[in-house]
Each structure stands twice: as structure tokens, then as C-alpha cells.
FITI-722850 format. One record per residue: residue in one letter; x negated, z negated, y negated of N, C-alpha, C, O in turn. Coordinates in Angstrom, 3 decimals, padded with zeros to 6 digits. Layout:
a, X, Z, Y, X, Z, Y, X, Z, Y, X, Z, Y
...
REM end
This chain:
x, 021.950, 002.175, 000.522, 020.556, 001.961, 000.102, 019.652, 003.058, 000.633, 020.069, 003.613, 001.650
x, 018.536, 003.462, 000.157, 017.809, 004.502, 000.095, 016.817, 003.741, 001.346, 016.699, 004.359, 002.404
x, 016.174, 002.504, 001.201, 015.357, 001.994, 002.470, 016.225, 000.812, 002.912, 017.003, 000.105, 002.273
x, 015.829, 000.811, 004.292, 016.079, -001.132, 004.676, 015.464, -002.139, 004.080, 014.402, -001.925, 003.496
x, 016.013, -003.387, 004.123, 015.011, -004.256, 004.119, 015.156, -005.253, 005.048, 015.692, -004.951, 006.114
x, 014.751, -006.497, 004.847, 014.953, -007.582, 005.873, 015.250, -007.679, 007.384, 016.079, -008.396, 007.945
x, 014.129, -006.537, 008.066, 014.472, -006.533, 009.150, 015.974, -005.146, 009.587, 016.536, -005.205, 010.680
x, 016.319, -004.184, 008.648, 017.701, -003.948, 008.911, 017.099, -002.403, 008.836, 015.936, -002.040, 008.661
x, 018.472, -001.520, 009.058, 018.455, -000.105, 009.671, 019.172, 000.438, 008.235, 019.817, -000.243, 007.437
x, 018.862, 001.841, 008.165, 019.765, 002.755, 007.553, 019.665, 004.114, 008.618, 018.777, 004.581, 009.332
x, 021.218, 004.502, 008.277, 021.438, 005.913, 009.245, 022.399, 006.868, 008.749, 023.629, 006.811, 008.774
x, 021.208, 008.240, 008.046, 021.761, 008.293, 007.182, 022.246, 010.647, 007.848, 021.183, 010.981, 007.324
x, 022.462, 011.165, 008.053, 022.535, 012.714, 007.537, 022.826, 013.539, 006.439, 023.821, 013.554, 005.713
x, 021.596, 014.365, 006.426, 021.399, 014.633, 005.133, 021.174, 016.423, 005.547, 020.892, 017.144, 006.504
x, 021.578, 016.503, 003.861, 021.138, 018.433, 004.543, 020.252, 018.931, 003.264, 020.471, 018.626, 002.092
x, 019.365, 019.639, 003.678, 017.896, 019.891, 002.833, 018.478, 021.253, 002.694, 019.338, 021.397, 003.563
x, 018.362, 022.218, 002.010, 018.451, 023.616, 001.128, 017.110, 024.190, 001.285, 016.059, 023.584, 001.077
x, 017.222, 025.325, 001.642, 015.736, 026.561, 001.836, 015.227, 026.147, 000.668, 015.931, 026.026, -000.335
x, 014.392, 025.980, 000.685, 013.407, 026.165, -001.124, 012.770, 024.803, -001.896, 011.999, 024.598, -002.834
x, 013.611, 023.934, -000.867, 013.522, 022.212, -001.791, 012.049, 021.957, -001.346, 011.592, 022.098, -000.212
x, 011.365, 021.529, -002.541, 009.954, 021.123, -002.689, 010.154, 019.953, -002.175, 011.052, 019.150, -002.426
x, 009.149, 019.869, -001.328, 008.634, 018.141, -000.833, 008.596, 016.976, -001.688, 008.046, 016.981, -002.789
x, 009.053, 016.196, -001.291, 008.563, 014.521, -002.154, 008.079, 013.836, -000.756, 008.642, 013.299, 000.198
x, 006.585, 014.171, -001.180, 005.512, 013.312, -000.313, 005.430, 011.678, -000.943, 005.195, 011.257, -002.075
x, 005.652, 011.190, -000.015, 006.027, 009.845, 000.107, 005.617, 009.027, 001.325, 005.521, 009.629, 002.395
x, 005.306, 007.419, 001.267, 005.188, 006.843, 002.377, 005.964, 005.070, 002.367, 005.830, 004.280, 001.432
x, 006.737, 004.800, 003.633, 007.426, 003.824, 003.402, 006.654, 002.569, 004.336, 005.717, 002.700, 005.123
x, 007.265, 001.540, 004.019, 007.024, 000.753, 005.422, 008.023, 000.211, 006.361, 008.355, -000.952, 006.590
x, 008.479, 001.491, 006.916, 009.305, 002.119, 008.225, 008.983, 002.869, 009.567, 008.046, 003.643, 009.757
x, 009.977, 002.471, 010.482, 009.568, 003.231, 011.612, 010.890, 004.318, 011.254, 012.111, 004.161, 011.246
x, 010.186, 005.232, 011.030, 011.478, 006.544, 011.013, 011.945, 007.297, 012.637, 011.185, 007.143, 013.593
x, 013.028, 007.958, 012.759, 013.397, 008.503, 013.965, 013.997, 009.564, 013.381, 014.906, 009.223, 012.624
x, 013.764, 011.050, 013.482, 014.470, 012.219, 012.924, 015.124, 013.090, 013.994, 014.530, 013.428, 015.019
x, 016.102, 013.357, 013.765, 016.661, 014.106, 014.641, 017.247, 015.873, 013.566, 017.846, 015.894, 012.491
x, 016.868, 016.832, 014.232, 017.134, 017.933, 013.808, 018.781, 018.210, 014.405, 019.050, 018.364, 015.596
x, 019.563, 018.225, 013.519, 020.717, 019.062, 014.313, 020.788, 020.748, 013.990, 020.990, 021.544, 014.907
x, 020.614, 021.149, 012.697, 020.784, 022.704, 012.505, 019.782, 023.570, 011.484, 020.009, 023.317, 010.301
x, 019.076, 024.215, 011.637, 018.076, 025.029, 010.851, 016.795, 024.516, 011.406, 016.716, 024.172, 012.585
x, 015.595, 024.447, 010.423, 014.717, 023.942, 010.874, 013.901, 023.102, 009.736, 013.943, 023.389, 008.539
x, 013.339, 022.288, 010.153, 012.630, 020.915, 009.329, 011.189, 020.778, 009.223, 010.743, 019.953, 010.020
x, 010.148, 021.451, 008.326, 009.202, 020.830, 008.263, 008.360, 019.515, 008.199, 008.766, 018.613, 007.467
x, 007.452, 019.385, 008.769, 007.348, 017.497, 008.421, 005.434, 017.943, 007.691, 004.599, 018.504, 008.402
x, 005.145, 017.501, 006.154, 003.877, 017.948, 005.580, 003.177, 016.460, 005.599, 003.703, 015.404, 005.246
x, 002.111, 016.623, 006.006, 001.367, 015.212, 006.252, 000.171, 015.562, 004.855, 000.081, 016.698, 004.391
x, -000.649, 014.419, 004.347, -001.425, 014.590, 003.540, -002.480, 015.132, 003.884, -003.228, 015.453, 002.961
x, -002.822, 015.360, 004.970, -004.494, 016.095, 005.035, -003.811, 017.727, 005.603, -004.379, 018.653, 006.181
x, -002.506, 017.584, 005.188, -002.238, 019.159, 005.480, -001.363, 019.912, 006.589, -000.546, 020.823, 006.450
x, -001.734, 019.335, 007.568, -000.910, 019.174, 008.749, 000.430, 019.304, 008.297, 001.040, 018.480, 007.617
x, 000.934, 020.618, 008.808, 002.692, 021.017, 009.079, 003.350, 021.160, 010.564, 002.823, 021.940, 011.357
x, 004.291, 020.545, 010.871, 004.899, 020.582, 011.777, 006.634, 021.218, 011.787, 007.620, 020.658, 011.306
x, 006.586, 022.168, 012.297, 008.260, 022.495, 012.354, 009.012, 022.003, 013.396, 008.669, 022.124, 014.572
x, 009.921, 021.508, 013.068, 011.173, 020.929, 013.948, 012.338, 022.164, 014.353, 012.349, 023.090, 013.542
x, 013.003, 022.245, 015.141, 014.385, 022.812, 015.529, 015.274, 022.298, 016.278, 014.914, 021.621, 017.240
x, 016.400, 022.468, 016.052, 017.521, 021.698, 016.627, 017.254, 020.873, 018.144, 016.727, 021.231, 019.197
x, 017.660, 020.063, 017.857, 017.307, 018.822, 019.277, 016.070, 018.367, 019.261, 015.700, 017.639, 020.183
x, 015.096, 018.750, 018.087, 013.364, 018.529, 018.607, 013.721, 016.793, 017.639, 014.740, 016.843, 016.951
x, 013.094, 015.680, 017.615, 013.105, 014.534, 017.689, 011.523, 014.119, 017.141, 010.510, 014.585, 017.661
x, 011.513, 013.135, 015.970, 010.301, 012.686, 015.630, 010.445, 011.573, 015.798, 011.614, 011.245, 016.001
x, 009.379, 010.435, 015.804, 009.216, 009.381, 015.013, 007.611, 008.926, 014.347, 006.479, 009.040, 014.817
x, 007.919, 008.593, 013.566, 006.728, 008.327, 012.527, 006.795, 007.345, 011.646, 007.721, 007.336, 010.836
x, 005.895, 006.419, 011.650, 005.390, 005.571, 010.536, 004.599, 005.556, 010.028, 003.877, 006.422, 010.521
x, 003.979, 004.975, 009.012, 003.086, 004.359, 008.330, 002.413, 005.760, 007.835, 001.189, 005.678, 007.732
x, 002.963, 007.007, 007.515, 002.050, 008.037, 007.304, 002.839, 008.585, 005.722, 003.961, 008.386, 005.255
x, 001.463, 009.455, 005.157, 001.933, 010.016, 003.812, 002.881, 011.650, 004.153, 002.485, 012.775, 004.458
x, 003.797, 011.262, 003.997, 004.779, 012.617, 004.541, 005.947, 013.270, 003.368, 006.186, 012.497, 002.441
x, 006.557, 014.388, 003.343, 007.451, 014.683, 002.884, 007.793, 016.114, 003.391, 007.102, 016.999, 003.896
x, 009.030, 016.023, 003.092, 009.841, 017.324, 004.276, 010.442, 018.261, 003.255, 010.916, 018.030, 002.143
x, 010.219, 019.917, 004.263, 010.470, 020.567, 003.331, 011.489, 021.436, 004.560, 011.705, 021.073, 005.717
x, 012.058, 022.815, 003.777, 012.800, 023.491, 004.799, 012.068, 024.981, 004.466, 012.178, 025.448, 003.333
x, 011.593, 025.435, 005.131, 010.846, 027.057, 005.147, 011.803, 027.578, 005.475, 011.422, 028.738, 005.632
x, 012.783, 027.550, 005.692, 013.785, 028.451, 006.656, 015.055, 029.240, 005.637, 015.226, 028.958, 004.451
x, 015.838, 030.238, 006.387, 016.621, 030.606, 005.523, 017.883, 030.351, 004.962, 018.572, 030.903, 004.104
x, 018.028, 029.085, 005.884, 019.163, 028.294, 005.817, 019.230, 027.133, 005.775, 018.115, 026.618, 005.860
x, 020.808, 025.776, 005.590, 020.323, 025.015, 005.253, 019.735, 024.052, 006.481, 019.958, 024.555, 007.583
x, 019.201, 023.083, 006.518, 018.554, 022.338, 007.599, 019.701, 020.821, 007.281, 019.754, 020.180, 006.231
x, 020.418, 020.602, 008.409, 020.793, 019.505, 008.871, 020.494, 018.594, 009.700, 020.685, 018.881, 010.882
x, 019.810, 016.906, 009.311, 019.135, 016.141, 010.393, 019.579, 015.146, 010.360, 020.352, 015.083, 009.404
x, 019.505, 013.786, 011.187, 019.661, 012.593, 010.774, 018.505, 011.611, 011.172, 017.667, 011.669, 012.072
x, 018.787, 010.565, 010.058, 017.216, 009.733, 009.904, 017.999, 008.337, 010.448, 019.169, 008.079, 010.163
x, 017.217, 007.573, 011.200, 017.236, 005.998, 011.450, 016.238, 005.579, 010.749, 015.205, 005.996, 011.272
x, 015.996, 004.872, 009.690, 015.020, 003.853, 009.129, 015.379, 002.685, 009.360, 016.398, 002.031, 009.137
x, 014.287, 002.480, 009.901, 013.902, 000.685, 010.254, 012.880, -000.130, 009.631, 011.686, 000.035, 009.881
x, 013.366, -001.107, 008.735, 012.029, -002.122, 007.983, 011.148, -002.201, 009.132, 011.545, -002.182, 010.298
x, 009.572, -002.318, 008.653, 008.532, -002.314, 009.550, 007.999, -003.006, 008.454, 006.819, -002.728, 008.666
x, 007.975, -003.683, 007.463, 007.412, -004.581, 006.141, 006.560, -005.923, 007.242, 007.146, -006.606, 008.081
x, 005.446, -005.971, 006.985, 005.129, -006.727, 008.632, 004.421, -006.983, 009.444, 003.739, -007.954, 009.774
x, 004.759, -005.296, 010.033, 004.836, -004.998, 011.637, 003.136, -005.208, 011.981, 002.214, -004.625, 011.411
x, 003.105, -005.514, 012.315, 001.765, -005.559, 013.303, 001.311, -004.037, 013.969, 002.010, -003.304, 014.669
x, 000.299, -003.880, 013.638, -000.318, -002.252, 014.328, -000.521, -002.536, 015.741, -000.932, -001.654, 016.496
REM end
């Protein structure tokens, strides 16, 4: 499955390609990203870019995001999604 639901996890690694356009998107999840190889942009809606590199570690919810790879190679990470359908702020 692409999200959790009912309280449950997905854990997934995935590898993004130099060039792949963002799909800005927002879930209702607590995400956990882990960079293993290249590097990982994270694009927030008011603009805000953040680059990741190997070992650097996010987590983020409730925000309008989508990830891109600026880099010249491919970017390998892995995601924990956790239902947050719910959650109390």
C-alpha cells in the first residue's frame, strides 16, 4: 500500500533519479526519512528547500511537501509512514 491506515506503518526504500519533478503532496502521517545515498531535496509550499545527505534524518507531518533529487545521481532513502488520521496537535 502506498499509505497506512488504521493506526499501521509502511516501510518502504525507494530510489528517486536526478531530474524527477516533485509531486507536492500532503498526507495524514508522521513521516521519518532516512537518506542512505545521493542527496534528497524536501520542497515545502511557501518555498522552502531543504537538502538531505546520507545519514541526515527527517521527520515531518502535516505539511504540503514533495521531493525532488538536484543531484547527479540516483538518491536512495527509506520512508516509515505512520497513520496520524486523528492525531491530536
Amino acid at each position: 500500500p502506498m499509505l497506512p491506515s488504521n493506526g499501521g506503518a509502511v516501510f518502504r526504500i525507494l530510489e528517486l533519479m536526478p531530474g524527477t519533478p516533485p509531486h507536492m503532496h500532503k498526507t495524514e502521517t508522521i513521516d521519518y526519512i532516512v537518506v542512505l545515498a545521493g542527496t534528497l531535496s524536501m520542497l515545502l509550499d511557501d518555498g522552502t528547500e531543504l537538502t538531505m545527505r546520507p545519514h541526515d534524518v527527517m521527520i515531518q507531518r502535516g505539511t504540503v511537501h514533495g521531493w525532488a533529487n538536484r543531484g547527479g545521481e540516483p538518491c536512495r532513502f527509506a520512508t516509515i509512514v505512520i497513520d496520524a488520521t486523528g492525531a491530536r496537535e
